[in-house]
Structure formats: structure tokens, C-alpha cells
N, C-alpha and C positions, 0 to 999 in steps of 0.2 A: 669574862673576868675583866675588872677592870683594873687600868692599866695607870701609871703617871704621866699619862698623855690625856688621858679621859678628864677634860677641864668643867667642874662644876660651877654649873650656872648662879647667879643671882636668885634666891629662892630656893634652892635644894634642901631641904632640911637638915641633910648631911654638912651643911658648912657650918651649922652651929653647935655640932658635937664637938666634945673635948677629943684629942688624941691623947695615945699611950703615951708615957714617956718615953723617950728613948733608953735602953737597957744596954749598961755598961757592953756587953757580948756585943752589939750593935754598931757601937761606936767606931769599927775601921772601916763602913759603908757609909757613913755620913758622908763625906767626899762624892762618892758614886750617884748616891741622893737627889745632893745640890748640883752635882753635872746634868742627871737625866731632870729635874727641875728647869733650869738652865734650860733645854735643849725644849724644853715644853711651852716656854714662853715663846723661847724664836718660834713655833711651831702655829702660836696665835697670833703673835706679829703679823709672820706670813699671811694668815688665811684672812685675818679680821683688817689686817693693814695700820697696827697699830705700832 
């Protein structure tokens, strides 16, 4: 399963699909989202040095 740490490459075909909208029901996790978002870049920082 993949996960919001699972960071797609350049080329993935999946980067050029639309996402859902977000659904009002959704909306008290957006916070939690942009934390584990957040925590995903320091995550490439780390590894790639960027």
C-alpha cells in the first residue's frame, strides 16, 4: 500500500492525473495531511540532501 511518504518520481504517470476534491466530511484532516506532507519533504531533504 502506498503510503504519503511514497514520493513519485518525474515520469510517473500518476503525477499527471487529477485528484478528487476534497469532501466537505474531509475537511477536519486537512491539518493532519499538511503535517504528514510536511514530514515527507524533511524525509527527502534527509535522504537526497536537498
Amino acid at each position: 500500500m502506498k503510503t504519503i511518504h511514497d514520493i513519485l518520481k518525474l515520469g510517473d504517470p500518476r503525477l499527471y492525473q487529477s485528484c478528487e476534491p476534497v469532501l466537505q466530511s474531509e475537511l477536519p484532516q486537512v491539518s493532519e495531511w499538511t503535517q504528514q506532507l510536511h514530514e515527507a519533504m524533511k524525509d527527502i531533504r534527509r535522504v537526497y540532501g536537498f
